[in-house]
C-alpha positions in Angstrom: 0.0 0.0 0.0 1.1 3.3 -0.6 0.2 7.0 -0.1 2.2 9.7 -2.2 1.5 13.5 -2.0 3.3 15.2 -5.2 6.0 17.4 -3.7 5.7 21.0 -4.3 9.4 21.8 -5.5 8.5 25.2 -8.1 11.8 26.6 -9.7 12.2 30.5 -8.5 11.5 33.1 -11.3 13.2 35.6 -9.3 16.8 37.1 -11.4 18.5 39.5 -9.6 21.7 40.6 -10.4 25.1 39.2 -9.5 27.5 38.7 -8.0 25.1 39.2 -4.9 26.4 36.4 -2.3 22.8 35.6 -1.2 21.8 34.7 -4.8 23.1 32.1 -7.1 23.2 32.2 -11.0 20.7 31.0 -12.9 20.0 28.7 -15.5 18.2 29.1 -19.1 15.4 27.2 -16.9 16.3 29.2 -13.8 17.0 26.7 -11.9 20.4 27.8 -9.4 23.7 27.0 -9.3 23.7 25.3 -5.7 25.0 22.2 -6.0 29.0 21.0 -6.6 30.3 17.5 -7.2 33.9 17.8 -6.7 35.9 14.8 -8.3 39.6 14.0 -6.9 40.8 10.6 -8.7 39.1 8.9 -11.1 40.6 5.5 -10.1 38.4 3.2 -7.7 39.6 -0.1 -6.1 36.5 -1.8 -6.9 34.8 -2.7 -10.9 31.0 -2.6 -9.9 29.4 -4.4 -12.5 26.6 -1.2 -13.2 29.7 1.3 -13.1 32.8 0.0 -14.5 32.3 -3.3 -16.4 35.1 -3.7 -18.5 38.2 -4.9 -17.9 40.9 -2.3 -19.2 40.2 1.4 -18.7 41.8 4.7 -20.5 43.1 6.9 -17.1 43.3 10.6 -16.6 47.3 11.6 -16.9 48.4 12.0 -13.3 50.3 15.2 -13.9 46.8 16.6 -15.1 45.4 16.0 -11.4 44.6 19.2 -9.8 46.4 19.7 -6.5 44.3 20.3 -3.4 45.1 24.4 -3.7 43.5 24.1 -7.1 40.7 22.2 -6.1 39.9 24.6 -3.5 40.4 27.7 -5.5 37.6 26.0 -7.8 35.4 25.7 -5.0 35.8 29.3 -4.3 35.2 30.7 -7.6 31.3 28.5 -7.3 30.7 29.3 -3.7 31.3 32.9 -5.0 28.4 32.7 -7.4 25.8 30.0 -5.2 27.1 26.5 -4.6 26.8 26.3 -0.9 27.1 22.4 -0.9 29.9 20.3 -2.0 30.2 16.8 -2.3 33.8 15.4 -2.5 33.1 12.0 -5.1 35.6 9.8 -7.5 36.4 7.4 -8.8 36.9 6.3 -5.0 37.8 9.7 -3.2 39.8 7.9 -0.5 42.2 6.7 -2.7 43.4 10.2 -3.1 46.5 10.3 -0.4 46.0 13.2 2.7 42.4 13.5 1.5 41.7 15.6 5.0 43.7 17.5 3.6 41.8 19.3 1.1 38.7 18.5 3.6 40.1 20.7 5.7 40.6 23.7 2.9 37.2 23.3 2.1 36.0 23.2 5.2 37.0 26.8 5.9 35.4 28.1 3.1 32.0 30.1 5.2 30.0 29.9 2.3 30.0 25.8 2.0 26.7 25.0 4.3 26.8 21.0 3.3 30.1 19.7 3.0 30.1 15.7 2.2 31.6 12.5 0.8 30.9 9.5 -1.2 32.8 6.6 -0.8 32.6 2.7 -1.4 33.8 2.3 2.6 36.6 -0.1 1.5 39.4 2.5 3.2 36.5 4.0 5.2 37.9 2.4 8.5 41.4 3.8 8.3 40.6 7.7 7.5 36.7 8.3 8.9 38.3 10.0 12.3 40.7 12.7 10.2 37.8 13.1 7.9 35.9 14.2 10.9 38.4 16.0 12.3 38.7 18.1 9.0 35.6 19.4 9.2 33.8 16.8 6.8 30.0 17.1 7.7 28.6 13.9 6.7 29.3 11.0 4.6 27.6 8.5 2.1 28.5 4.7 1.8 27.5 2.8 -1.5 26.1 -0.7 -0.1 24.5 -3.0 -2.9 24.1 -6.5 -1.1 24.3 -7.8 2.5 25.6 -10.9 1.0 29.2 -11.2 0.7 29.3 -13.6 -2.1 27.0 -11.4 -4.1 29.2 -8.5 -3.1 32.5 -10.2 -4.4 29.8 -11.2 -7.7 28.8 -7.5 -8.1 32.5 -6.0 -7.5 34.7 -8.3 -8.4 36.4 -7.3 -5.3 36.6 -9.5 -1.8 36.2 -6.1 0.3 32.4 -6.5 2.2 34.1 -7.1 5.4 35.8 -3.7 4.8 32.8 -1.9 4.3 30.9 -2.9 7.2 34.3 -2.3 9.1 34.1 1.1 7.5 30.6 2.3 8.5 31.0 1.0 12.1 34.3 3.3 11.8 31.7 6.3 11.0 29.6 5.8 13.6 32.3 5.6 16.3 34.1 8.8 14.9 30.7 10.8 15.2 29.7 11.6 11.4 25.9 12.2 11.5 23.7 11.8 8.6 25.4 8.8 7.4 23.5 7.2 4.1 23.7 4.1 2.5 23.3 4.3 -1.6 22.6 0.7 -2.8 22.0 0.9 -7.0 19.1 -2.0 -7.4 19.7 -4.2 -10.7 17.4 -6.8 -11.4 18.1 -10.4 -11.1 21.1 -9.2 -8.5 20.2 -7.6 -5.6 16.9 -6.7 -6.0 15.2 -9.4 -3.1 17.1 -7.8 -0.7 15.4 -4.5 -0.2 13.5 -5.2 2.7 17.2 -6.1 4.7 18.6 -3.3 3.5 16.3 -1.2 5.3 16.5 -2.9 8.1 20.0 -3.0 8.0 19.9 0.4 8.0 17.4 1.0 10.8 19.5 -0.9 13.0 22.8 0.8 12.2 21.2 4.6 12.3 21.6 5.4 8.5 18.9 5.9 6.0 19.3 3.4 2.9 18.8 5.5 -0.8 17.2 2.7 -3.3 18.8 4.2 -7.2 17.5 2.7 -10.4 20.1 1.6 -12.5 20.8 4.2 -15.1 22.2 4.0 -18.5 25.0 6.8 -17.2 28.2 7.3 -19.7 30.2 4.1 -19.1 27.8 1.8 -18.0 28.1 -0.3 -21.1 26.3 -3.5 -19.9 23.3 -1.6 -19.5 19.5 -2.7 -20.6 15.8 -1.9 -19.8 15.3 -5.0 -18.5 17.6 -4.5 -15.5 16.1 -1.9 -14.2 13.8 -1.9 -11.2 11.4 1.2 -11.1 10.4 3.3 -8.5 6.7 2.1 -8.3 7.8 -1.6 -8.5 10.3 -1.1 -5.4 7.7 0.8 -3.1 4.8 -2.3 -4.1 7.1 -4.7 -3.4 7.9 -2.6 0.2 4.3 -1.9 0.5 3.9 -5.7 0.4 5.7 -6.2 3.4 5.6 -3.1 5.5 1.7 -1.3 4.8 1.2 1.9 4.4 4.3 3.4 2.9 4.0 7.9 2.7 5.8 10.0 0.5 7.5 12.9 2.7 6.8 16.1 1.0 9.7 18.3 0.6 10.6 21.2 -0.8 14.6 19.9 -2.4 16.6 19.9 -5.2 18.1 16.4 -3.4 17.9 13.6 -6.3 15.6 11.1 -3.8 12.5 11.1 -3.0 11.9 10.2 0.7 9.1 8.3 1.8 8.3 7.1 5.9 7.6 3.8 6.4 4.6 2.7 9.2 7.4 2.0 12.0 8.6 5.5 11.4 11.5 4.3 9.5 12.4 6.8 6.1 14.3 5.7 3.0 14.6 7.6 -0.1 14.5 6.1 -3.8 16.6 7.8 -6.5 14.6 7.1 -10.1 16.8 9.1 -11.9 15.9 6.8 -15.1 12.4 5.9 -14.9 10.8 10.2 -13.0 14.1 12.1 -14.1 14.0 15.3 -11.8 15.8 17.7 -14.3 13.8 20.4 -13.3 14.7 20.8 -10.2 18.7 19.9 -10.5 21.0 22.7 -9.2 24.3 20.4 -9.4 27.0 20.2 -12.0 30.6 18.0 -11.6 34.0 18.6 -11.9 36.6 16.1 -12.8 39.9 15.2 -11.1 41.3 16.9 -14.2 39.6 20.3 -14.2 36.9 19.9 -16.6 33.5 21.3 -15.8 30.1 19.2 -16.6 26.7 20.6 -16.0 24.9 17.7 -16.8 25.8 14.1 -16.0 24.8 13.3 -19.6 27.0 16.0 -21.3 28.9 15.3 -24.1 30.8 19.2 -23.6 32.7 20.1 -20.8 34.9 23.3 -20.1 38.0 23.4 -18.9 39.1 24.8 -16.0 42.2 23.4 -15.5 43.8 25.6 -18.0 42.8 29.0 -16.6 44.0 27.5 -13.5 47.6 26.9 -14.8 48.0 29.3 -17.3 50.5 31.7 -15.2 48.4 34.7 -14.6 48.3 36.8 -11.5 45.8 35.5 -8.7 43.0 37.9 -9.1 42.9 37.6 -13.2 42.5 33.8 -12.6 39.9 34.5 -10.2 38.1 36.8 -12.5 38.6 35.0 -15.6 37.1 31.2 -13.7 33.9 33.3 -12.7 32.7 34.5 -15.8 33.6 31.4 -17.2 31.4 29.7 -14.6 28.4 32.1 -14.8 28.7 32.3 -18.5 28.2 28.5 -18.9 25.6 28.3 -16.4 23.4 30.8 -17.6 23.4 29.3 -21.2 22.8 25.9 -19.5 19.8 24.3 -21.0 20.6 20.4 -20.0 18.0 18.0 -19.7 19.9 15.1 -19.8 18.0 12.8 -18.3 14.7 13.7 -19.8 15.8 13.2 -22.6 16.9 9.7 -22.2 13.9 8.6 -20.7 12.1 9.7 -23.5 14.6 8.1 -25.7 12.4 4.4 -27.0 15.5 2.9 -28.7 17.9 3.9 -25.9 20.8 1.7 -25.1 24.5 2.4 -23.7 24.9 6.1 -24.1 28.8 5.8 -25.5 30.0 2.9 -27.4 33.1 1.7 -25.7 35.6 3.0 -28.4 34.0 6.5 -27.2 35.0 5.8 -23.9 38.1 4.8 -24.7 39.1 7.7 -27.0 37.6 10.4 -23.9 38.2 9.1 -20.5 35.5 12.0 -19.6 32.5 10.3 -20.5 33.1 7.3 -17.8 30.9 8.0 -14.5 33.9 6.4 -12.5 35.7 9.8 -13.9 32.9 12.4 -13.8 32.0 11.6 -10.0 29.0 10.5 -8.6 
């Protein structure tokens, strides 16, 4: 059984002029520039079937990494013109060496109000107290299966053990708002929804269910995988009753529904109710280019403004207006789009991927 109450989430009409530190830019939709996926390494110690199912990958040149300082100077230049939450993503983040490091840049920036991190949890155990420490605010933890045989089958890595030992290692270093992301792919880990959420209940961290998507990279990818939004909340209704849909007023990607014991989870269904019109969040890559859509097939670079020699402020002036410029003339609907796409498929052939590194989610960040 289940209740929903459409979510009131209208899109301001209100354009002011900027820079005004109260009021982000604005889109060709006018929806705001809020939101900041901030990629450090687009490596990842695990190959998660949905994500990265080949077995030879193109890599990002290392000496085209930005350093910490340049990662944070990015940060500025958005936080200047709206972003007030960052999310630190990968690749796997915590294979980046002295992460807290730029955690703690970061966190001294006053304008971030949400500062967070997704991770697999695989070096979770060994870093969660300096993360802390840094200032990180809170954390999220992909989980697909409680099984570790299905675990090693979705991964192709023995690590479960690690990532259990890595959420307890949140918990005991005080990280609130922990979440557990678990992508849902027919025929794999789709019985186990119902001990996920309890898994979750009894740990303190609210599970987010995400359709499988058909993301750049995700080359094994077909309709027929895919578990929907409405069938995951019948077959939760099944077992629980009444299941409500929280009303919120968000730009957050899941919709959050409470369960009759007071429990909440949220389902991400990206691919099946694509929530373009409310996304205020664009990614930047371990490399410096820009994406303000996770479907884009054009980036800008950064990277080079960054390096190119000139005085501080000129740098500072010059990433701005590239930043405003390319938002306002942002008109990205990826996902929409898709959806409504009848013959749709992988979205890159593999000799695409292998040609530009870019277009791998593994590179562009969560």
């Amino acid at each position: 059984m289940f209740r929903f109450e459409e979510p009131s989430r209208p899109i301001s009409s209100a354009v002011r002029p900027l820079p005004l530190d109260d009021v982000p830019v604005q889109d060709a939709f006018e929806r705001p520039l809020r939101s900041l996926r901030v990629s450090v390494t687009d490596r990842c110690n695990l190959r998660c079937n949905y994500c990265m199912p080949e077995e030879e990958y193109t890599w990002l040149p290392r000496e085209k990494l930005l350093s910490f300082d340049e990662l944070a100077r990015l940060v500025e230049a958005f936080t200047q013109l709206g972003v007030t939450r960052v999310r630190i993503t990968g690749g796997e983040p915590l294979l980046r060496p002295g992460l807290h490091g730029l955690v703690r840049m970061l966190a001294a920036n006053p304008r971030i109000e949400d500062l967070s991190l997704t991770t697999n949890g695989v070096l979770l155990a060994e870093q969660a107290e300096a993360l802390r420490r840094a200032g990180l605010h809170r954390i999220t933890i992909s989980l697909d299966t409680l099984l570790p045989e299905r675990f090693l089958a979705m991964t192709r890595r023995d690590n479960h053990a690690r990532v259990l030992a890595g959420l307890a290692a949140a918990r005991h270093a005080g990280l609130k708002g922990t979440k557990l992301d678990t992508v849902v792919v027919r025929g794999m880990n789709d019985t186990e929804l119902v001990k996920l959420i309890e898994f979750g209940c009894a740990n303190g961290v609210e599970v987010r269910f995400i359709e499988y998507m058909d993301v750049p990279g995700a080359t094994k990818w077909v309709t027929e995988s895919v578990v929907p939004r409405a069938e995951m909340l019948a077959r939760l209704g099944r077992h629980y009753g009444e299941i409500t849909a929280i009303t919120e007023k968000t730009s957050a990607p899941a919709s959050r529904f409470l369960l009759p014991n007071g429990s909440v989870f949220g389902i991400v269904a990206s691919t099946t109710m694509p929530f373009c019109e409310r996304c205020d969040r664009s990614r930047v890559t371990a490399d410096g280019m820009w994406y303000r859509c996770l479907y884009a097939t054009v980036g800008t670079d950064l990277r080079s403004v960054l390096r190119s020699g000139a005085p501080r402020h000129e740098i500072s002036a010059k990433l701005a207006d590239l930043i405003r410029d390319g938002w306002q003339e942002r008109k990205d609907r990826g996902a929409e789009e898709r959806e409504a796409d009848r013959f749709r498929g992988a979205f890159v052939p593999l000799e695409g991927l292998r040609r530009d590194p870019h277009f791998e989610m593994h590179t562009r960040g969560g």
